[in-house]
Every structure is written in structure tokens, then in C-alpha cells.
C-alpha positions in Angstrom: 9.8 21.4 -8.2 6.0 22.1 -7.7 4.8 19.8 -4.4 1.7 18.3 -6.6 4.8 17.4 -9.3 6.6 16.0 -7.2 3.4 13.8 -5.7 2.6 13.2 -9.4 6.6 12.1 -10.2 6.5 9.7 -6.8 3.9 7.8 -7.5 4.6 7.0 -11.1 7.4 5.7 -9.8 5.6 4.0 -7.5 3.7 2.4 -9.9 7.3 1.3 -12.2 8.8 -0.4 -8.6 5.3 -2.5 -8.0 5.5 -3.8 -11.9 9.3 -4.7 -11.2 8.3 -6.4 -8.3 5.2 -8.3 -10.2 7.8 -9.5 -12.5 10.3 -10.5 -10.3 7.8 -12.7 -7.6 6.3 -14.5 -10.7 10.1 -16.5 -10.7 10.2 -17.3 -7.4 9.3 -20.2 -5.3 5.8 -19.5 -3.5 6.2 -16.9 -1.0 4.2 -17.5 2.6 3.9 -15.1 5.3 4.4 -18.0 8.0 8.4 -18.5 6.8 9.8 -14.5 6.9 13.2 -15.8 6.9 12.7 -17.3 3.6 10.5 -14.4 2.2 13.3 -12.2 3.1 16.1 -14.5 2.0 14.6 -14.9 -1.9 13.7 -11.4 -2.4 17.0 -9.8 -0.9 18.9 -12.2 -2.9 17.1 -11.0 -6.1 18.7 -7.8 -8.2 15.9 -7.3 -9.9 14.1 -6.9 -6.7 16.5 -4.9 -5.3 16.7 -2.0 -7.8 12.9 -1.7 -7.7 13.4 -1.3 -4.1 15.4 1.3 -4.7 12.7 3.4 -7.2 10.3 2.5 -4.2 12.4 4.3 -1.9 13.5 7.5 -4.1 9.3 7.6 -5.2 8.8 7.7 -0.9 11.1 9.9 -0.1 10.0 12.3 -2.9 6.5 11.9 -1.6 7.5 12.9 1.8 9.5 16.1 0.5 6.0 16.7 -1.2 3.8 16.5 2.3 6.1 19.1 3.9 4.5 21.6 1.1 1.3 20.3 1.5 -1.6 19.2 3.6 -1.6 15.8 3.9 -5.2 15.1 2.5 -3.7 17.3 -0.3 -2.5 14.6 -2.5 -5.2 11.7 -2.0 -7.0 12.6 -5.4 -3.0 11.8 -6.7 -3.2 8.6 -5.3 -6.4 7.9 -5.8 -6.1 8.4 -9.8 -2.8 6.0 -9.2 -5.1 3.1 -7.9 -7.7 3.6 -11.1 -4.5 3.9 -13.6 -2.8 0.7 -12.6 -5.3 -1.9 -13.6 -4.8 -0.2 -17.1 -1.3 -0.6 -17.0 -1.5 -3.9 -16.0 -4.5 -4.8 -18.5 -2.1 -3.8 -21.1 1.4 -5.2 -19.8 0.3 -8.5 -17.9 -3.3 -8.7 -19.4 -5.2 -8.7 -16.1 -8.7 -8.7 -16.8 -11.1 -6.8 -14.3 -15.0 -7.0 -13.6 -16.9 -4.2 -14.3 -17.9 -4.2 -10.7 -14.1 -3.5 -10.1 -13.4 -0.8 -12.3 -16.3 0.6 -11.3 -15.6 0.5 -7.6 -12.6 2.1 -8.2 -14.2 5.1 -9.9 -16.2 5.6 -7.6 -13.5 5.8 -4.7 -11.2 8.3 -7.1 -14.2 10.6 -6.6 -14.2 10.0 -3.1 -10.6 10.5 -2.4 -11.1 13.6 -4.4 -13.7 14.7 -2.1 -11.9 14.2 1.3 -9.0 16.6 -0.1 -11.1 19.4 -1.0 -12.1 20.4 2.9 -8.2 21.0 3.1 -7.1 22.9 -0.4 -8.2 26.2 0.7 -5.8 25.7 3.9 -2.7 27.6 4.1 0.8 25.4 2.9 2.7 27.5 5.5 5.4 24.8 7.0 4.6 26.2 10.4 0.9 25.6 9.6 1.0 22.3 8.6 3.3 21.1 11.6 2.2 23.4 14.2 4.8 23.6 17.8 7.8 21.2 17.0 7.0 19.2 13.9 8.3 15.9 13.1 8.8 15.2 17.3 5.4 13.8 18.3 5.0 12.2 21.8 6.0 8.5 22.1 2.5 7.5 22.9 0.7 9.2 19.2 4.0 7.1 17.7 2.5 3.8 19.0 -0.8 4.9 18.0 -0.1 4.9 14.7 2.8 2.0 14.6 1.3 -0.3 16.9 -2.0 -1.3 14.8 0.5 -1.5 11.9 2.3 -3.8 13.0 0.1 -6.1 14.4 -3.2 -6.2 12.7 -2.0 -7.7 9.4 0.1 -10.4 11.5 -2.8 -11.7 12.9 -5.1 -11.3 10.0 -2.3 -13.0 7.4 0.3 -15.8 9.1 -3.3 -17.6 10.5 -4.2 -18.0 7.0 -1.1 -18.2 5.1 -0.9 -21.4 6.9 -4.1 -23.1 5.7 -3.3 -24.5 2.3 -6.2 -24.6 -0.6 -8.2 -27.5 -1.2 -8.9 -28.5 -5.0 -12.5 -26.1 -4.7 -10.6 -23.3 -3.0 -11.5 -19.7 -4.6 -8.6 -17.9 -4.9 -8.4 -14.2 -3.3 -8.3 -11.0 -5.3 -6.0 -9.7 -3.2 -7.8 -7.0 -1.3 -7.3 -8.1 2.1 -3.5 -8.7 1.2 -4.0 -4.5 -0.3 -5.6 -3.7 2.9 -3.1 -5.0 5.4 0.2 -4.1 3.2 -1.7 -0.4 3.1 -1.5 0.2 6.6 2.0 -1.2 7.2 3.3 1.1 4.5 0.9 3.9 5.3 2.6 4.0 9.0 5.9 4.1 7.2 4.5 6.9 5.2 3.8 8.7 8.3 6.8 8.4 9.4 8.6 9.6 6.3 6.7 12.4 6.4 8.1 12.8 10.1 11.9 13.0 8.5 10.9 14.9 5.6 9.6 17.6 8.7 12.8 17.4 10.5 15.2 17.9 8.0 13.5 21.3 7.0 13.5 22.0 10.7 16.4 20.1 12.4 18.3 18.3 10.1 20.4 16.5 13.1 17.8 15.2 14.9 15.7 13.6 11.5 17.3 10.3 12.1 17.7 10.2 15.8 14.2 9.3 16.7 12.1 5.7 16.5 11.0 7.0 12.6 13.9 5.0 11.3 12.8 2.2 13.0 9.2 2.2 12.3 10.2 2.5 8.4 12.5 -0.5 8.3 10.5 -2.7 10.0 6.7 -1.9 9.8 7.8 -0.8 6.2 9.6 -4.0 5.7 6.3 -6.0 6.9 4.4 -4.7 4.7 7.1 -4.5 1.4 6.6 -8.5 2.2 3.1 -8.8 2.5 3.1 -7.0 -0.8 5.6 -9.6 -2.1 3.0 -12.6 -1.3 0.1 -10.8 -2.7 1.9 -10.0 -6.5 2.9 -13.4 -6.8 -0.8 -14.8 -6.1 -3.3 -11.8 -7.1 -3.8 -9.3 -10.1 -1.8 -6.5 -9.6 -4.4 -4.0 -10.5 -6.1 -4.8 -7.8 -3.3 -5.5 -5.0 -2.0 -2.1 -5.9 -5.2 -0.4 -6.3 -5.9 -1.4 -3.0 -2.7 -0.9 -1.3 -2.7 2.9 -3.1 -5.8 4.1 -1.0 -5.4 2.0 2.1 -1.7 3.7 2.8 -2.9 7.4 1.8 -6.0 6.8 3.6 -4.2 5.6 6.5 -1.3 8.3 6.3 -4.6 10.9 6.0 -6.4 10.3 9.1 -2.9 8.7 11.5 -0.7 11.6 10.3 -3.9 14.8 10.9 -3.9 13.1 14.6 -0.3 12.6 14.5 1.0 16.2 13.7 -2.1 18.0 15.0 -2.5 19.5 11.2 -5.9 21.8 11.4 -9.1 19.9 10.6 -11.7 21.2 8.0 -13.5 24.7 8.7 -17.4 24.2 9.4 -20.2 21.8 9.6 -20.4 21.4 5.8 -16.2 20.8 5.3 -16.7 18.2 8.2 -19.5 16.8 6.7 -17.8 15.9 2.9 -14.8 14.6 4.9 -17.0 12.3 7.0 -18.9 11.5 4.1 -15.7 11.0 1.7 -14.3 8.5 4.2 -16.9 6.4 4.7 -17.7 6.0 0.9 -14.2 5.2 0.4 -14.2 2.6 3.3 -17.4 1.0 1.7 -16.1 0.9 -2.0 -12.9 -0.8 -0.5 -15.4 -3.7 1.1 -17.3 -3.4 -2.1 -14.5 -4.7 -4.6 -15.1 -8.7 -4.9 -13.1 -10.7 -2.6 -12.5 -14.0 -4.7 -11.7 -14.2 -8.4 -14.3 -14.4 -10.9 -12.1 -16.2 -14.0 -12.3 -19.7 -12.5 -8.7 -20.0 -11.4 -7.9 -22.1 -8.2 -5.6 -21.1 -5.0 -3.7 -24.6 -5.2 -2.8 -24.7 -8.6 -0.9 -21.4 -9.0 2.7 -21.0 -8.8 3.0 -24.7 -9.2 5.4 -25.8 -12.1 4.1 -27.8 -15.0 6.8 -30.4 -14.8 5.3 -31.1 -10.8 1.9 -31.6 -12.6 3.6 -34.0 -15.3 5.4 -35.7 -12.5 2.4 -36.4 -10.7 0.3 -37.7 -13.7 2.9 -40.2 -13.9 3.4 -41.2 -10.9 -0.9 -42.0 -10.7 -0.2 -44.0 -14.1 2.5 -46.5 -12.8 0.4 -46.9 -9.5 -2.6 -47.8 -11.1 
């Protein structure tokens, strides 16, 4: 199958695991990121959840087959048509409603994402190109470069807050901070996918003998949970949107470093991929941060027989 296909097919499937997973948090009890043990114990105990991990994983591993054909910038106008398409999808099958400041945010960054590929499309897709000397076995310390900020910036960014509950005039989030931090998590797994995907073409024994497992099931596993919290509390559009360009984006710039893949060919190429990054990193910071339909942090997720009970209990007390 044709590498762009294959991009294409991934992340279409992509998108059918992250609608799975909408519907399946939307029964459960409210997720927080300060009790794991719980987050893990609802969502593992879940079928439903389960077989959309399973499309999740057969839509990253096809993605990683598709990187060893490709440049890695290669596919960012794929995933960047991926964010714009699923606030459609979920306009039409959960009726999210989006600003026009959104949707046009997220235009704006498809054209950008399209922009940072094109310094790379005229490179060569020769395997011994794009991993030049031994691919897939980077040095220890590029692994922690990549899998270190992974794992720790959205731990500090989301257990803090996860543990301040909403007063009654709380705006609720949109979900693009819980997009950003679940993006890099499963942006360093992508990176290390594409790692496998590299050995196994090159040597198949070693593909599973290095820390690329590791970094998979556990940075990966961070930030399938974060992803967990944001669906049950945000849009989807948006979480996924967001979570789309911050792993591509992430898996752009960590893997080129990573893998030593060539950079772009004169001041000009340079100067659209410097440009295309920033504009995507200021349309990111650009999409609102709180919801603009009125509705309030501490009332979601709550059931309406709680509320009933409550009401109640204020009528025989007064």
C-alpha cells in the first residue's frame, strides 16, 4: 500500500478509536488525573474501551510503517486535515458546536502544517536517507531528550490542577491544554513507533530489545489517560484537534533531531519551516481556552438523581 494511503487509512482510524473512547468516558464515573489507579482500573475494565484501543494501536502502527517510506514532516498536512475534519464529525454525531474563531483557527493551522511539509517533499524516500548510519538505535541520551519532557511536563501541568475542584463560577476548559499535554505524550510514543517500524525493516530482532517498548507503554499510556480525562469533560473536536497537531508536531521536530533525517535545502526552505512552526504554535495559543456556551466545570458528569437528592435534602432542612 501507497505510504500517504497508509497515513490517510491510520488516521481515519484514528479518528473511529477517539469517538469510541468519547462514547465510552461519557458512562463513567469522573475521571481525575490525581487517582491513576482508578483511571486505569475503569477504563481497562471497559470492553468498549478496550477494542478502540485496539483500532488506536493497528491506526499507530500503520502510521509508523508509513514514516519508514516517508519523511517525517511528510504526512503533517494528513494530520493536519484530521484535526479540521473531526469537529465536523463530531458536529454531526455528538452535536458539538464550535466558534467561528475555532474553526477558523484550525484553518488556518491546516495551511500551516501544510507549509512545514513542503521544505521536505522534494527529499528523496530512500530508507537509507531517511535513517541515515544505524536507524531506529539512537544514543540513550537523544532517547531522554525526547521521553523525558514527555513524561514530565504534563504531570506537573495536570495532577496540580486536577486536584482543585470548580467553584459554582468556574469556566470550564475547552480542552486545549488537556490536547497539548496528551500530544506530546503520544507524540514521544510516536517517535518511538517510528523507531520499531525502522528496526524491523533493518533488524527485525533487535525492534523490541531497546527502551522503545518502554517509552510506548508508559509515556503512551500517560497520555491515552490524559486523553481519557479530557473526552469526558471537553468537546471532542477540539481535544482531538488539538491532540492531532501537538503529537505530529512533536514527532516532526523530536524525531528530525532524533534520527538525524536531513533538514530543508536553503535559506528560503528554512525560512517556510521556521515560519510554518511558529504560525502553528501561535494558532494552537490562539484557540479559546474556556467554553463559550455557558456551561460550568462542577456541574458536568454529575448525575441528575445527585441534583434531585440535594434539592431535597435543602427542602427538609429548611
Amino acid at each position: 500500500m501507497n505510504a500517504v494511503t497508509l497515513a490517510c487509512a491510520a488516521n481515519a482510524l484514528y479518528i473511529v478509536g477517539f469517538a469510541i473512547f468519547k462514547t465510552t468516558t461519557g458512562r463513567m464515573r469522573r475521571l481525575t488525573a490525581n487517582h491513576p489507579v482508578e483511571v486505569v482500573g475503569q477504563v481497562l475494565g471497559n470492553a468498549r474501551w478496550l477494542c478502540a484501543l485496539l483500532v488506536i494501536l493497528a491506526a499507530l502502527a500503520m502510521d509508523c510503517a508509513a514514516f519508514t517510506e516517508l519523511p517525517l514532516a511528510a504526512t503533517l498536512p494528513v494530520a493536519a486535515s484530521c484535526s479540521l475534519l473531526v469537529p465536523l464529525i463530531a458536529f454531526a454525531v455528538f452535536g458539538e458546536r464550535y466558534t467561528a474563531r475555532e474553526l477558523g483557527v484550525m484553518a488556518v493551522i491546516v495551511v500551516a502544517m501544510s507549509a512545514l511539509a513542503l521544505p521536505v517533499v522534494h527529499q528523496s524516500t530512500d530508507f537509507a536517507t531517511l535513517f541515515p548510519g544505524h536507524p531506529g538505535r539512537p544514543p540513550i541520551w537523544k532517547v531522554a531528550f525526547y521521553a523525558a519532557p514527555a513524561g514530565l511536563i504534563p504531570l506537573v501541568l495536570f495532577v496540580g490542577r486536577d486536584s482543585i475542584i470548580g467553584g459554582r463560577h468556574a469556566r470550564r476548559l475547552t480542552g486545549v491544554a488537556y490536547g497539548i499535554g496528551a500530544g506530546v505524550q503520544l507524540g514521544a510514543a510516536l517517535v518511538s513507533g517510528v523507531g520499531i517500524a525502522a528496526l524491523l525493516r533493518h533488524d527485525p530482532a533487535a525492534a523490541f530489545a531497546g527502551p522503545f517498548p518502554y517509552i510506548i507503554l508508559i509515556v503512551g499510556g500517560l497520555g491515552l489517560g490524559l486523553l481519557q480525562i479530557a473526552l469526558q469533560r471537553c468537546r471532542m473536536g477540539i481535544v482531538v484537534g488539538v491532540v492531532s497537531i501537538t503529537s505530529y508536531l512533536y514527532l516532526d521536530v523530536a524525531g528530525t533531531f532524533v534520527y538525524g533525517q536531513p533538514g530543508p535545502h536553503g535559506g528560503l526552505m528554512w525560512g517556510l519551516r521556521i515560519g510554518g512552526l511558529t504560525l502553528v504554535l501561535l494558532g494552537v495559543l490562539a484557540l479559546p481556552k474556556h467554553e463559550a456556551f455557558g456551561e460550568r466545570d462542577d456541574d458536568e458528569r454529575r448525575p441528575a438523581a445527585e441534583y434531585t437528592g440535594n434539592h431535597r435534602r435543602m427542602l427538609s432542612t429548611s
